[in-house]
PDB file with one MODEL, atoms N, CA, C and O in Angstrom:
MODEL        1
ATOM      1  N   UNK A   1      83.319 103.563 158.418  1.00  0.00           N
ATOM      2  CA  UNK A   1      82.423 104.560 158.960  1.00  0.00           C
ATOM      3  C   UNK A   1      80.998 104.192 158.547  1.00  0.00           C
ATOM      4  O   UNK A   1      80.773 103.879 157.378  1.00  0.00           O
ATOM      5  N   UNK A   2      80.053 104.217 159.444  1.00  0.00           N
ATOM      6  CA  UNK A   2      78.468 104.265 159.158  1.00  0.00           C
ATOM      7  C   UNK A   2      78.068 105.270 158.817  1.00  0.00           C
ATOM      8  O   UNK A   2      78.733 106.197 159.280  1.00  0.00           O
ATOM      9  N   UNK A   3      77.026 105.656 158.017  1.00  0.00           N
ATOM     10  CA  UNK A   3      76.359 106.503 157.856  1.00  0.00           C
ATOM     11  C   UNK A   3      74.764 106.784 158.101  1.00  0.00           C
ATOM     12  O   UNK A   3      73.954 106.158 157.418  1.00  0.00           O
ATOM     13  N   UNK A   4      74.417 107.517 158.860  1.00  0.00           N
ATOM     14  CA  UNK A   4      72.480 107.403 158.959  1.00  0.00           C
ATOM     15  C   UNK A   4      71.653 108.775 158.487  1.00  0.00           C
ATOM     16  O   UNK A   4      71.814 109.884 158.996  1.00  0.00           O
ATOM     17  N   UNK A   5      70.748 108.461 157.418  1.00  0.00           N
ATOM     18  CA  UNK A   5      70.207 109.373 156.506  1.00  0.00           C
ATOM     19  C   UNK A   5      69.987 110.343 157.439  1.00  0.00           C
ATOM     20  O   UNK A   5      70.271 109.856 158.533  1.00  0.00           O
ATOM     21  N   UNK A   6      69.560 111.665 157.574  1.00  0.00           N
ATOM     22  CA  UNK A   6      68.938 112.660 158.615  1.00  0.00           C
ATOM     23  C   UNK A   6      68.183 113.628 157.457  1.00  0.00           C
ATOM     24  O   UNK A   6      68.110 114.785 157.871  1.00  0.00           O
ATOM     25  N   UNK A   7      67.715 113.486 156.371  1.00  0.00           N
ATOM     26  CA  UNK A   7      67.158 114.665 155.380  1.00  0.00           C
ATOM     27  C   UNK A   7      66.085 113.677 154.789  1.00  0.00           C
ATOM     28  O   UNK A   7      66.563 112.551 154.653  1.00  0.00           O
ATOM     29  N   UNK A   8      65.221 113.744 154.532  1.00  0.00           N
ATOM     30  CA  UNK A   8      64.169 112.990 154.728  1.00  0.00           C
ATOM     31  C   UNK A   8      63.562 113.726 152.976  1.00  0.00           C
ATOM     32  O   UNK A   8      62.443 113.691 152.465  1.00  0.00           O
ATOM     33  N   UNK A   9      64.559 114.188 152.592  1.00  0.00           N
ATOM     34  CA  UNK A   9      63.904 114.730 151.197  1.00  0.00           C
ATOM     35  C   UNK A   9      63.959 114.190 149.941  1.00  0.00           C
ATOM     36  O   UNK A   9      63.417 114.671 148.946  1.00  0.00           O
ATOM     37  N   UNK A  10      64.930 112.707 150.010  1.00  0.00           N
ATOM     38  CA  UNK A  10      65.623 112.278 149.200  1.00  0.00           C
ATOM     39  C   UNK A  10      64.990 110.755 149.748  1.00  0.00           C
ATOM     40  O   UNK A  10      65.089 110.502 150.948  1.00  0.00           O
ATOM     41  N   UNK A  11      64.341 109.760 148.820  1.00  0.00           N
ATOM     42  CA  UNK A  11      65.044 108.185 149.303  1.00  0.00           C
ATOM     43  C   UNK A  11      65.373 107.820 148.487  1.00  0.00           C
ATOM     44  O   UNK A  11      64.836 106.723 148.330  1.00  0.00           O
ATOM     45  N   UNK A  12      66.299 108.137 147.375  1.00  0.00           N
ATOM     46  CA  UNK A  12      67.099 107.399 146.760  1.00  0.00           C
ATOM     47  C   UNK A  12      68.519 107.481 146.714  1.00  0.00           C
ATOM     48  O   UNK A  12      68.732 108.081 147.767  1.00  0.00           O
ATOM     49  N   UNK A  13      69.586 107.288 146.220  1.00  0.00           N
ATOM     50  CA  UNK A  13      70.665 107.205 146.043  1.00  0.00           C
ATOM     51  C   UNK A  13      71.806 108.158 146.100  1.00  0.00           C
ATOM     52  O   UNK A  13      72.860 108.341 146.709  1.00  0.00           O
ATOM     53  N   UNK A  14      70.814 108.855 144.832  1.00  0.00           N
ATOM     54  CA  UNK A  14      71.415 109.885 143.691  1.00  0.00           C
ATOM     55  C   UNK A  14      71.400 111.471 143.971  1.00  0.00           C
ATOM     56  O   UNK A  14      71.909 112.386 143.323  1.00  0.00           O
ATOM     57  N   UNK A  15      70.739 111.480 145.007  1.00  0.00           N
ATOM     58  CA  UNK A  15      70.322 113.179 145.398  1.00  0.00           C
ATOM     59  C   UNK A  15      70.807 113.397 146.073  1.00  0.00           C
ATOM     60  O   UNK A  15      71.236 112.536 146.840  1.00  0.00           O
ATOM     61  N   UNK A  16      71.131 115.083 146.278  1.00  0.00           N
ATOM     62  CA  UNK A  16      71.292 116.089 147.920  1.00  0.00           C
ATOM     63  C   UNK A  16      71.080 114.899 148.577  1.00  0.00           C
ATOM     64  O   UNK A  16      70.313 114.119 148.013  1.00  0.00           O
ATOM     65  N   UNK A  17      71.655 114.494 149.829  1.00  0.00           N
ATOM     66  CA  UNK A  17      71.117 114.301 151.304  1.00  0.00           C
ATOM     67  C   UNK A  17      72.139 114.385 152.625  1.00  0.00           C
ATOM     68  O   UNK A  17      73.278 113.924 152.559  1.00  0.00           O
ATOM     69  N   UNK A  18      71.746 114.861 153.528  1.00  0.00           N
ATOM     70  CA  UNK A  18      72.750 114.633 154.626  1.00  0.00           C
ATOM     71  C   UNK A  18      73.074 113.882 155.497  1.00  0.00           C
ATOM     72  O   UNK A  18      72.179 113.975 156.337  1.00  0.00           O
ATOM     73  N   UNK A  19      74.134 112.869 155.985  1.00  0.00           N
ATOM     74  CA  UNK A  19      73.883 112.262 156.547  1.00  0.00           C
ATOM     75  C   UNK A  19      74.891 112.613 158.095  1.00  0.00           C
ATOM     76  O   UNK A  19      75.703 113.527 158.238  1.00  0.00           O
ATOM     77  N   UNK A  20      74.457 111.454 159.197  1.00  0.00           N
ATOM     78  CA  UNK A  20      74.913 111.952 160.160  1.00  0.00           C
ATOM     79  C   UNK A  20      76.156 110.366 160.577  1.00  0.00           C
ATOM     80  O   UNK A  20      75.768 109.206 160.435  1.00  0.00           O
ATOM     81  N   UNK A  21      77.411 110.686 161.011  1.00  0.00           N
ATOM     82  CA  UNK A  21      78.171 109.431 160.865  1.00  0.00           C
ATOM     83  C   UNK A  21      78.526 109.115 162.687  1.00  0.00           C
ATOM     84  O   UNK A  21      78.556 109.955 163.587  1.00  0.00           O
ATOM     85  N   UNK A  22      78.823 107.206 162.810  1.00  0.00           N
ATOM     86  CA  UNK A  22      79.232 106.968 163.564  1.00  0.00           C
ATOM     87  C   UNK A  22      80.316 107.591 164.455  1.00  0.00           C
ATOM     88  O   UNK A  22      80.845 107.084 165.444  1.00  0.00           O
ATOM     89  N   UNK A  23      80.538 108.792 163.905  1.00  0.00           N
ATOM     90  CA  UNK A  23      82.170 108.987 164.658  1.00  0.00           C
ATOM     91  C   UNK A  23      81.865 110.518 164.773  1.00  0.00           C
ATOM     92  O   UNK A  23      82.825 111.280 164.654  1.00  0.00           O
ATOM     93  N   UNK A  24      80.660 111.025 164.986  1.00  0.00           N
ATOM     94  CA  UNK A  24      80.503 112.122 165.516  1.00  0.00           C
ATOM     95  C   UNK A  24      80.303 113.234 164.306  1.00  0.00           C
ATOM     96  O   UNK A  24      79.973 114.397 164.539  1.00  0.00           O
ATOM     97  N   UNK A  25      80.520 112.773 163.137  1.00  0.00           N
ATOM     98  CA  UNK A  25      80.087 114.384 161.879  1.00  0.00           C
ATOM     99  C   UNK A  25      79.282 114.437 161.184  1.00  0.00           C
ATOM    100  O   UNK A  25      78.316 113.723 161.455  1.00  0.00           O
ATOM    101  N   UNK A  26      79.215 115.176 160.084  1.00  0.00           N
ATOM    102  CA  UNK A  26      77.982 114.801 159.193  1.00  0.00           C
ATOM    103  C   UNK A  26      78.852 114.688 157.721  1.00  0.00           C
ATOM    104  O   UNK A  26      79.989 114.991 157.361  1.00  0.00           O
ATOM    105  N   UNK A  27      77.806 114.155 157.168  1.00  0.00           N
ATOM    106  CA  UNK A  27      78.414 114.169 155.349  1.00  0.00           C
ATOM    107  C   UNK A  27      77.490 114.399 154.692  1.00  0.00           C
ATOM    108  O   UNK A  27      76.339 113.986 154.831  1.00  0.00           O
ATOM    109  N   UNK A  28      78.067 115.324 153.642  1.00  0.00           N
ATOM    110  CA  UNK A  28      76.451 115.752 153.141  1.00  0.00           C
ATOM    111  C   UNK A  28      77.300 114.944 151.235  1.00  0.00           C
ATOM    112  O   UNK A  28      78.442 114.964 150.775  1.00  0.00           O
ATOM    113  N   UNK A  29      76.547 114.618 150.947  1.00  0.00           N
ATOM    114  CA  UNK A  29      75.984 114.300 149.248  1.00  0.00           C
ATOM    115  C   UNK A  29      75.765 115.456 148.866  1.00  0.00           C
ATOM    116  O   UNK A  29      75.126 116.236 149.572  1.00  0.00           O
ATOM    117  N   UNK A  30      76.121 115.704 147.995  1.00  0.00           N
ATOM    118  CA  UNK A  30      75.570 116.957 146.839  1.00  0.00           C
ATOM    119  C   UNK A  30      76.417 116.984 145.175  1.00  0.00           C
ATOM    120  O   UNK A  30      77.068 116.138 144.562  1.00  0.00           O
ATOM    121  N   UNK A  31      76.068 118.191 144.924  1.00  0.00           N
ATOM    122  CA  UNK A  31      77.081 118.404 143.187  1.00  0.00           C
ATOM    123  C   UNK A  31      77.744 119.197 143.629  1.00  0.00           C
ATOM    124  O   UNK A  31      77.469 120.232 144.236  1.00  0.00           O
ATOM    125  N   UNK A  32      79.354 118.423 143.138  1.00  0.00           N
ATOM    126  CA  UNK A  32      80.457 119.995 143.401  1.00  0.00           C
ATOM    127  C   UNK A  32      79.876 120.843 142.996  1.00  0.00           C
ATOM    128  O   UNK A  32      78.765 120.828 142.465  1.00  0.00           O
ATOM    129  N   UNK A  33      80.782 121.959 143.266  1.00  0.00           N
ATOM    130  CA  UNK A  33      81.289 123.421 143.438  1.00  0.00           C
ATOM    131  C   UNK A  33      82.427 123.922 142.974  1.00  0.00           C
ATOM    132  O   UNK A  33      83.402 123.971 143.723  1.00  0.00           O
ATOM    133  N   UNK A  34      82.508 124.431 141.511  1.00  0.00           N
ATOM    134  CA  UNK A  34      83.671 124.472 141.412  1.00  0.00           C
ATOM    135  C   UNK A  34      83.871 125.630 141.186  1.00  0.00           C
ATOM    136  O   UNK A  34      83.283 125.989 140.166  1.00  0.00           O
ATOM    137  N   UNK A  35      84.846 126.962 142.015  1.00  0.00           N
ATOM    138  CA  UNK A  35      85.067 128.167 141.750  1.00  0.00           C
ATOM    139  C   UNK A  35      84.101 128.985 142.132  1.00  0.00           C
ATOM    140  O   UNK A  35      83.986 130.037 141.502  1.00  0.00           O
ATOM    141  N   UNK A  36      83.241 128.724 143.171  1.00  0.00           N
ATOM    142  CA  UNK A  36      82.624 129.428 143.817  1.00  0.00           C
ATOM    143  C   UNK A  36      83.153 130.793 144.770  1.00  0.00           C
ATOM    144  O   UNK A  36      83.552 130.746 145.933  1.00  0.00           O
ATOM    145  N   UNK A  37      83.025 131.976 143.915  1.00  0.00           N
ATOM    146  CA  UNK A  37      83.532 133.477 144.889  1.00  0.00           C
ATOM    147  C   UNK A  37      83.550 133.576 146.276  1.00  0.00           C
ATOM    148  O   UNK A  37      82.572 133.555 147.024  1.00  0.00           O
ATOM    149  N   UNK A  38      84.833 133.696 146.602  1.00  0.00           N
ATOM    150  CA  UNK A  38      84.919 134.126 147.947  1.00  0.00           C
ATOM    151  C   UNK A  38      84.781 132.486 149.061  1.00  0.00           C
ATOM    152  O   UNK A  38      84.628 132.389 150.278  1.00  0.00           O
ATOM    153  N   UNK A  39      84.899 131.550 148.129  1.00  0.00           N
ATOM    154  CA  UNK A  39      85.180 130.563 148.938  1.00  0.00           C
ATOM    155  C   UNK A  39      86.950 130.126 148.756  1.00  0.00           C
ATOM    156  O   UNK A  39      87.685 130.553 147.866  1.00  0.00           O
ATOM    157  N   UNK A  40      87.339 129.177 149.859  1.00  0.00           N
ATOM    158  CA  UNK A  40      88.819 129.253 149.618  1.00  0.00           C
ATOM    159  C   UNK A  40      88.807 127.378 150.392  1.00  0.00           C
ATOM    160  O   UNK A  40      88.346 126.982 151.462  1.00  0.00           O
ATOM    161  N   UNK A  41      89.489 126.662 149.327  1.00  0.00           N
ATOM    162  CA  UNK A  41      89.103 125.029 149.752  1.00  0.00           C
ATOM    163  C   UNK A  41      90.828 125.057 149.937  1.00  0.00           C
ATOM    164  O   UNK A  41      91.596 125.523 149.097  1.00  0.00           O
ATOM    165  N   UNK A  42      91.184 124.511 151.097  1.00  0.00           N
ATOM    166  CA  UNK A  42      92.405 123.219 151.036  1.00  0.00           C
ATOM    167  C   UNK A  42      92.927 122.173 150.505  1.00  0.00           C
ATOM    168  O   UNK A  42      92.102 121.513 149.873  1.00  0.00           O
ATOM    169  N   UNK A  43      94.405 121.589 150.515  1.00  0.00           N
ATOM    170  CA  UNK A  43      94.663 120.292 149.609  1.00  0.00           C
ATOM    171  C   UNK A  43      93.228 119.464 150.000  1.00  0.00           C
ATOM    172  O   UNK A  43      92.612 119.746 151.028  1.00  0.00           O
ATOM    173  N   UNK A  44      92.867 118.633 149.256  1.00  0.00           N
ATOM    174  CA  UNK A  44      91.659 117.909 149.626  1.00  0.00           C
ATOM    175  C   UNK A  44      90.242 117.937 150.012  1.00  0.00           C
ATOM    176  O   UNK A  44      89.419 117.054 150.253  1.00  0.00           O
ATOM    177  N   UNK A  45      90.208 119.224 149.996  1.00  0.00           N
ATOM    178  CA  UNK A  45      88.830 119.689 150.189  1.00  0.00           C
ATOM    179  C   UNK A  45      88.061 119.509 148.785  1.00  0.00           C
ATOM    180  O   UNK A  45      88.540 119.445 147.653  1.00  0.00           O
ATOM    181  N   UNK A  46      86.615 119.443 149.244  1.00  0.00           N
ATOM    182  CA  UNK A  46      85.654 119.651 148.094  1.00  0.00           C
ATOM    183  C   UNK A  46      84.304 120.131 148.753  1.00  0.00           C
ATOM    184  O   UNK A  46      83.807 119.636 149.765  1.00  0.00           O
ATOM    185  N   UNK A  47      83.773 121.217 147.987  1.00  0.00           N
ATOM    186  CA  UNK A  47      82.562 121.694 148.532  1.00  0.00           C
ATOM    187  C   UNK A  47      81.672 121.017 147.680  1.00  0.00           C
ATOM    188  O   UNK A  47      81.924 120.606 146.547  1.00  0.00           O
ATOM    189  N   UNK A  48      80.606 120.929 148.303  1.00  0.00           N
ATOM    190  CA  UNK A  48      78.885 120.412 147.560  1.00  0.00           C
ATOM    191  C   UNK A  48      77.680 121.296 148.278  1.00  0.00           C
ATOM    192  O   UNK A  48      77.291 121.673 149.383  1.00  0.00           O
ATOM    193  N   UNK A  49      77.351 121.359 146.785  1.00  0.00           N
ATOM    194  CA  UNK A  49      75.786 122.434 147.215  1.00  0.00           C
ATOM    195  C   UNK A  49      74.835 121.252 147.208  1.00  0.00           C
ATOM    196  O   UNK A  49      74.650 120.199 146.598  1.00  0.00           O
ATOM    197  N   UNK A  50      74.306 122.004 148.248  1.00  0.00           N
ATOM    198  CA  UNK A  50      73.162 121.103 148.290  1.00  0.00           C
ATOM    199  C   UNK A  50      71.547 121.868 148.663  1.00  0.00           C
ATOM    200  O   UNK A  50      71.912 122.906 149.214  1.00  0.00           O
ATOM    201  N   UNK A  51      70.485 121.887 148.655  1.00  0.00           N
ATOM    202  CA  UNK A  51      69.157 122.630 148.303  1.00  0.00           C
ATOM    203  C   UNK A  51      69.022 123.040 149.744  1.00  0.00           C
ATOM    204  O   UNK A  51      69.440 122.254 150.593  1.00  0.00           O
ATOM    205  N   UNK A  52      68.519 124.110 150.094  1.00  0.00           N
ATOM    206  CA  UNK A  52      68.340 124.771 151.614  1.00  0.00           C
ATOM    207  C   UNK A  52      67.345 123.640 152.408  1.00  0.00           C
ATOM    208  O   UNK A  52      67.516 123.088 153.495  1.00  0.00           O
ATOM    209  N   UNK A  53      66.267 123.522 151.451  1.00  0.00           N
ATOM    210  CA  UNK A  53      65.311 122.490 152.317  1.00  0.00           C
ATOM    211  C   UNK A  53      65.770 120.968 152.590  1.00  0.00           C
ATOM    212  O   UNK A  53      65.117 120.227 153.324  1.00  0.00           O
ATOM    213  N   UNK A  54      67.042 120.539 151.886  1.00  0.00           N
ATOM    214  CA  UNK A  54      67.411 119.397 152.517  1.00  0.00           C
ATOM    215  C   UNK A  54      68.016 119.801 153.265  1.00  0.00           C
ATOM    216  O   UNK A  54      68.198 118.808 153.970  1.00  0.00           O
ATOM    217  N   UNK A  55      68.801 120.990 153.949  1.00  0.00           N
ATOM    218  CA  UNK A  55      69.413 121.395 155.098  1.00  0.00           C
ATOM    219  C   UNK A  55      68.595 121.164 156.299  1.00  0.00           C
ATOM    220  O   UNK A  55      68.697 120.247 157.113  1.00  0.00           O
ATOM    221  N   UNK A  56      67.497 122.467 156.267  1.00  0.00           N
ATOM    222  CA  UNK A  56      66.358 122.448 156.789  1.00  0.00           C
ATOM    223  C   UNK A  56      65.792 121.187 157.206  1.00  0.00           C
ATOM    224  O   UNK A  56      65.201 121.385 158.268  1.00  0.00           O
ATOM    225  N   UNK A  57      65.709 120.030 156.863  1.00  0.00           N
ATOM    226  CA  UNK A  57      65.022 118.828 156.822  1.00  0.00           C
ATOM    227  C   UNK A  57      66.341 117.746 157.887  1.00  0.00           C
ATOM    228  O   UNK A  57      66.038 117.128 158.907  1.00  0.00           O
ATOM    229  N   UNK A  58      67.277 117.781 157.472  1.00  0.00           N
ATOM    230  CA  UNK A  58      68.290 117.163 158.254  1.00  0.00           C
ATOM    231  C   UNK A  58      68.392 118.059 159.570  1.00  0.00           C
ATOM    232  O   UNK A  58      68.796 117.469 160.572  1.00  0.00           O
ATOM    233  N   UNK A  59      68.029 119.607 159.707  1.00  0.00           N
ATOM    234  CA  UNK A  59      68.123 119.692 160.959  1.00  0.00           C
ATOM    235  C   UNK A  59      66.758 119.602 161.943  1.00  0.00           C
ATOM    236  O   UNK A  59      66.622 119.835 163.144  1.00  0.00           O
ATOM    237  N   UNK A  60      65.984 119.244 161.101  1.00  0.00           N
ATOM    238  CA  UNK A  60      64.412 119.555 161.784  1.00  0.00           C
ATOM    239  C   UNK A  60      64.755 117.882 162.153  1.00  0.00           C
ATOM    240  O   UNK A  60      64.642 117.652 163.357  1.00  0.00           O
ATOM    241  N   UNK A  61      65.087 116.888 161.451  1.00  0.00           N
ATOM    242  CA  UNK A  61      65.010 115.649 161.959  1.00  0.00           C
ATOM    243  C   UNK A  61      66.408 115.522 163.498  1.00  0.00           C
ATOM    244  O   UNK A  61      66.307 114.454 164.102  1.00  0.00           O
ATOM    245  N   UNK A  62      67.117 116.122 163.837  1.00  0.00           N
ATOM    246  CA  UNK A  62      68.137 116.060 164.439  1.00  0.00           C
ATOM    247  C   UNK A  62      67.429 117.063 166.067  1.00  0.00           C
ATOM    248  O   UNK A  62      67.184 116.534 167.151  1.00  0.00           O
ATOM    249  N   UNK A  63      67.287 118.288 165.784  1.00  0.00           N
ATOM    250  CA  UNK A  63      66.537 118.788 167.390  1.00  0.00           C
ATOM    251  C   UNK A  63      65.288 118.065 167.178  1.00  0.00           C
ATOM    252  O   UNK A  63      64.498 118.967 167.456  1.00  0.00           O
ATOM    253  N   UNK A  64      64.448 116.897 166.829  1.00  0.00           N
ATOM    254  CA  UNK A  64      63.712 116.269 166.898  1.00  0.00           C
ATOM    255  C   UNK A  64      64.382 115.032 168.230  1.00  0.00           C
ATOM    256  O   UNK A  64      64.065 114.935 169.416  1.00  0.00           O
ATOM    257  N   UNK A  65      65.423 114.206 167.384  1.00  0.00           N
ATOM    258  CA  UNK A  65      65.990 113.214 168.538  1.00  0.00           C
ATOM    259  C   UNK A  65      66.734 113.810 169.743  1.00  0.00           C
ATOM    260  O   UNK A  65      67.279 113.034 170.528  1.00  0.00           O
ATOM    261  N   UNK A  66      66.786 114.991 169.919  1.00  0.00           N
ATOM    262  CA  UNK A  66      67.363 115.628 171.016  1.00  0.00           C
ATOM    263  C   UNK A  66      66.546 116.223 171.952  1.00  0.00           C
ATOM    264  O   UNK A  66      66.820 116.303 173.149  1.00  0.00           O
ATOM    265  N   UNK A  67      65.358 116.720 171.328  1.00  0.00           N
ATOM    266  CA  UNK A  67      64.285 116.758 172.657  1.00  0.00           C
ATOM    267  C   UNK A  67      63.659 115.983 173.319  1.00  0.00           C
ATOM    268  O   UNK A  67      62.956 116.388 174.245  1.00  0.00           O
TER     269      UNK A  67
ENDMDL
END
């Protein structure tokens, strides 16, 4: 799978960022979540928080290439 940055808040490695993949989804980078209320994960699931403005930033770059 490829991956292409879309959060423009991060250029390094190690941080939040979201990316957008060859095969149609996104993947976001972040720090688990562990035992977060009122969330409910599956075999294999894992949640990651990640900062509102790298949200914000991956979607401002995305309806950017679509208009």
């Amino acid at each position: 799978m490829k991956v292409r940055q879309v959060s423009d808040h991060c250029k390094e490695r190690d941080c939040p960022t979201v990316y957008i993949t060859d095969r149609g989804t996104v993947v976001f980078q972040g720090d688990p979540v562990d035992g977060a209320d009122g969330m409910r994960l599956g075999p294999g699931e894992q949640a990651v928080e990640l900062p509102l403005d790298v949200v914000i930033s991956a979607l401002r770059t995305l309806l950017r290439e679509v208009s």
